[in-house]
C-alpha distance (Angstrom), angle and dihedral (degrees) to the residues before:
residue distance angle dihedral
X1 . . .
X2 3.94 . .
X3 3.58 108.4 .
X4 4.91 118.8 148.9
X5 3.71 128.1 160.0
X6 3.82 112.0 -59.1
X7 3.98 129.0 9.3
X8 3.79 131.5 -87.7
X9 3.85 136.4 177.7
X10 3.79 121.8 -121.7
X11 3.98 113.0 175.7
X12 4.09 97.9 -33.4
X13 3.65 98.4 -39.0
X14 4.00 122.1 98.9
X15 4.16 108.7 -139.9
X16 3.44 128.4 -171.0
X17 3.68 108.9 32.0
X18 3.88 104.8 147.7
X19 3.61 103.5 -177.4
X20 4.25 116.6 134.9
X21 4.00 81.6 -124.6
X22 3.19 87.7 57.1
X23 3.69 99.4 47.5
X24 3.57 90.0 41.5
X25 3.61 89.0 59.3
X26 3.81 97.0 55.1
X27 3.59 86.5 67.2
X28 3.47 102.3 52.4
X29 3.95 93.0 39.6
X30 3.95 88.6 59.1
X31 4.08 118.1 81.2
X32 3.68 98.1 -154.7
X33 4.36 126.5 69.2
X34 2.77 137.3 -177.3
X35 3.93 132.6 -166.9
X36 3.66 128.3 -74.3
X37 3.75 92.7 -149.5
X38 3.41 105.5 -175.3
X39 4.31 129.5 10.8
X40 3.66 134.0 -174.7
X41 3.50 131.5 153.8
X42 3.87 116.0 -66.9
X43 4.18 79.4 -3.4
X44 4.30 129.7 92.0
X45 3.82 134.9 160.2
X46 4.11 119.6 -168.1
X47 3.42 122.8 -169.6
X48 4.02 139.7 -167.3
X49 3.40 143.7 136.1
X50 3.79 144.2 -170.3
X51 3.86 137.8 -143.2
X52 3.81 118.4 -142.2
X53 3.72 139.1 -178.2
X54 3.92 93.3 -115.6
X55 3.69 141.4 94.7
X56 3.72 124.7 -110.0
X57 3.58 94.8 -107.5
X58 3.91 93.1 57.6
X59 4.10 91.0 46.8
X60 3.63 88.1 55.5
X61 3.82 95.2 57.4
X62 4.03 91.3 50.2
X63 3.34 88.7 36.8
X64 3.92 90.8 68.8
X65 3.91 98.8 32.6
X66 3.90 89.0 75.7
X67 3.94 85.5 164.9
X68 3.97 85.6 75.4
X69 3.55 101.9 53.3
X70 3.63 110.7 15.8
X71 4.14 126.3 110.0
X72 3.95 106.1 -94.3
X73 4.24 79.4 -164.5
X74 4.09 78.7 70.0
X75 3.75 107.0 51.5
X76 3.27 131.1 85.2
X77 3.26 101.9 -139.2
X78 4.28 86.1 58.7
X79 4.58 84.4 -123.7
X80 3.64 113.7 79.8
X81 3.90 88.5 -161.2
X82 4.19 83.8 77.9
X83 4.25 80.2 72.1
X84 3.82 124.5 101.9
X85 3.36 139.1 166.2
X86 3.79 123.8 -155.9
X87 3.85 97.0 -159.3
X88 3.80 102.7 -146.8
X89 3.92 134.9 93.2
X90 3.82 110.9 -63.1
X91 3.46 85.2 7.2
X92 3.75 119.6 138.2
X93 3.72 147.3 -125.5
X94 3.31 97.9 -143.6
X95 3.69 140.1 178.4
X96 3.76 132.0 -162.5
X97 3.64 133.8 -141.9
X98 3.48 116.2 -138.5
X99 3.76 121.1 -132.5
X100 4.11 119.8 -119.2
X101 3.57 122.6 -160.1
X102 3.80 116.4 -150.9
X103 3.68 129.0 -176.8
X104 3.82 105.5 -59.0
X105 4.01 94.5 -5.8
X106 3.47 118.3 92.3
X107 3.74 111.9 -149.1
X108 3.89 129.0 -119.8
X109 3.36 124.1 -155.1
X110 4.16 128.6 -126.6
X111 3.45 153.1 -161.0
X112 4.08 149.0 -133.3
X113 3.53 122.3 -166.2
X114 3.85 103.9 -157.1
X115 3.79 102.4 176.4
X116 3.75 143.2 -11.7
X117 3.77 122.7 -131.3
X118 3.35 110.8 -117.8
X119 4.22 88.0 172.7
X120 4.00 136.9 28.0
X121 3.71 112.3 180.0
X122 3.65 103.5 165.7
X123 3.64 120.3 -130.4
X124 4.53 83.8 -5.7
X125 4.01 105.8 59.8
X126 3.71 151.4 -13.9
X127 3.87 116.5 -157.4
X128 4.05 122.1 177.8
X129 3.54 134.1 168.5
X130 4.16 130.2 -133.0
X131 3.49 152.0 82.5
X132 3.70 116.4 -75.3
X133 3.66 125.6 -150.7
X134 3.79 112.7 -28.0
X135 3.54 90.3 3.0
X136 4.25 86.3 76.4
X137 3.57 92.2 81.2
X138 3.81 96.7 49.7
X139 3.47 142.6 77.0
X140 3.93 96.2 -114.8
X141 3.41 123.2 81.2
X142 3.64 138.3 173.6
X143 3.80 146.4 -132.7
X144 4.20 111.7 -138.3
X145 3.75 119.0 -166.1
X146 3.91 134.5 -165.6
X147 3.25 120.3 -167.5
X148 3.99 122.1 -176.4
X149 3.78 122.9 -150.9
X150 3.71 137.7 -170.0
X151 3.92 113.0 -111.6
X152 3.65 140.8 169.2
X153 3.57 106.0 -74.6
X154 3.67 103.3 4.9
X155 3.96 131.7 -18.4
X156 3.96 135.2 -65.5
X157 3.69 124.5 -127.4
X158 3.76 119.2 -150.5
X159 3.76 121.6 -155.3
X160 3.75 126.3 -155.5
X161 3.87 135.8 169.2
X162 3.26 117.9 178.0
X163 4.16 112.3 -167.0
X164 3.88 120.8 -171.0
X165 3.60 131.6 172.2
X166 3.90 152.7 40.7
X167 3.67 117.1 -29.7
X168 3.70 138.4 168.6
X169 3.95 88.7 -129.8
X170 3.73 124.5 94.5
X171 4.20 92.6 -107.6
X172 3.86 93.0 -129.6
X173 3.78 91.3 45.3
X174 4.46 92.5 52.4
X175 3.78 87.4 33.8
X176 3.70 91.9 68.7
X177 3.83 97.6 32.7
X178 3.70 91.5 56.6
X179 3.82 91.8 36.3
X180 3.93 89.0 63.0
X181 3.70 90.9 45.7
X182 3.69 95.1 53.0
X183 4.03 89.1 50.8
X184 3.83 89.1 53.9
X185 3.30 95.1 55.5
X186 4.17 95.8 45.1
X187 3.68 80.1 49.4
X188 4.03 90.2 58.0
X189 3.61 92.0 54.5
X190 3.93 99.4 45.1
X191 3.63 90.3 54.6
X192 3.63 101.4 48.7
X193 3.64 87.0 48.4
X194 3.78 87.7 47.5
X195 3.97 102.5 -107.8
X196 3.57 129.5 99.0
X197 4.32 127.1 -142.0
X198 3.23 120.5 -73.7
X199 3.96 125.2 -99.5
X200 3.64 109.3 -91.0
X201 3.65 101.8 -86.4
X202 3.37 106.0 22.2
X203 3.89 113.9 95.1
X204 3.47 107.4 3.6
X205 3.74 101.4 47.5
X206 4.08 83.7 50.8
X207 3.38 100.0 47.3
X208 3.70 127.0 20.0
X209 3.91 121.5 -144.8
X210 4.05 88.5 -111.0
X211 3.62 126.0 -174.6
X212 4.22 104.4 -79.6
X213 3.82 97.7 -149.7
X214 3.97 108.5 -173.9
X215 3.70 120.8 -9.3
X216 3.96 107.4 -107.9
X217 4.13 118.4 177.5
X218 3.71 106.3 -86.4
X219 4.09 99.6 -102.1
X220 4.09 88.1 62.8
X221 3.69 104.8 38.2
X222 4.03 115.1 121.7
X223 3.89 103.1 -118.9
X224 3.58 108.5 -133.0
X225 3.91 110.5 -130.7
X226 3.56 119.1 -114.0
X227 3.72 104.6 -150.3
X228 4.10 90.7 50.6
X229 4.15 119.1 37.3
X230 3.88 89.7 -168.4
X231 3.46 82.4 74.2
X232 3.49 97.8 56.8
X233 3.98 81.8 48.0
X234 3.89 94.2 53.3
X235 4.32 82.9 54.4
X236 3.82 89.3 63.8
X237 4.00 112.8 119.2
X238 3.86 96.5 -11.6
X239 3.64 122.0 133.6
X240 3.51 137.5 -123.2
X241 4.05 108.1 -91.8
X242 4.06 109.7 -133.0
């Protein structure tokens, strides 16, 4: 999602155009949603997830090549292959601008810093921390975590964003823009890993992608609840008893 005050052209795709219509639009121009879960004002959590015929370790990898999955409709460079992730603290997902020459102008290239990882869990979670889309130009941001989980038959990715502060959007209107934009991109990765999203209802709404705090072998992890996320926020950093 690449989306700053006023509009400009790269190749043949216009970037940048922050209007409401416009976000509003980007939800009803994407096929897959997911579920606004919870919505106050200046305050939104969406929610999906995805089951795929893969192992943890091979979600992981795709996971952090977002230039193999990811929407090239929501760059803003119009190719999601310019999109990295360096999955480490502080690290970033990243994108770069390529530079175009034109007659007598030689090009420079640039850069968008999307989000920062705040955690890299490998093969358990990925959390980062920005403002996606139209939410670059204002002062809220957001936190989005993936969490992967062992299932029968392959492994379940959950998908959380978690948006909070002042906007110039009408909070229902940017909840579900960004809500359908989020389950594009979850459908990206299930299908290069050979999965699809889940039916609405199915994963997310059973388990929430809760914070992961430190990896701990399976039989002693804390399991986060999935009726209260403070819970889940309690778990953070505490050890295994025993």
């Amino acid at each position: 999602m690449g989306c700053e005050g006023g509009a400009r052209v790269i190749g043949k795709r216009i970037i940048g155009a922050c209007a409401l219509t416009a976000g509003t639009a980007l939800a009803m121009a994407t096929p897959v949603q997911a579920k606004v879960v919870r919505q106050e004002a200046d305050f939104f959590v969406t929610q999906d997830s995805a089951t795929v015929p893969a192992d943890p370790q091979a979600v992981w990898l795709a996971l952090i090549s977002p230039g193999e999955w990811w929407s090239d409709e929501h760059t803003w460079s119009g190719d999601a292959a310019n999109m990295s992730i360096t999955p480490q603290g502080g690290g970033c997902f990243c994108e770069r601008i390529p530079e175009s020459d034109t007659d007598g102008v030689v090009g420079l290239a640039g850069s968008v810093q999307h989000m920062v990882v705040l955690q890299a869990f490998p093969r358990n979670a990925l959390r980062m921390r920005g403002g996606l889309g139209p939410l670059q130009s204002e002062p809220a941001t957001g936190v989005l975590t993936i969490t992967i989980k062992p299932v029968a038959g392959g492994t379940r990715i959950l998908w959380e964003y978690v948006v909070g502060g002042k906007t110039r959007y009408d909070t229902a209107d940017i909840a579900k823009a960004v809500d359908g934009v989020m389950s594009q991109q979850l459908a990206g990765l299930a299908k290069k890993l050979g999965g699809k999203v889940d039916a609405a209802g199915e994963g997310a709404a059973e388990e929430r992608a809760a914070p992961a705090g430190k990896p701990k072998p399976a039989a002693q992890a804390p399991e986060a609840s999935s009726d209260n996320v403070l819970d889940a926020v309690d778990a953070l950093g505490k050890k295994p008893k025993g």
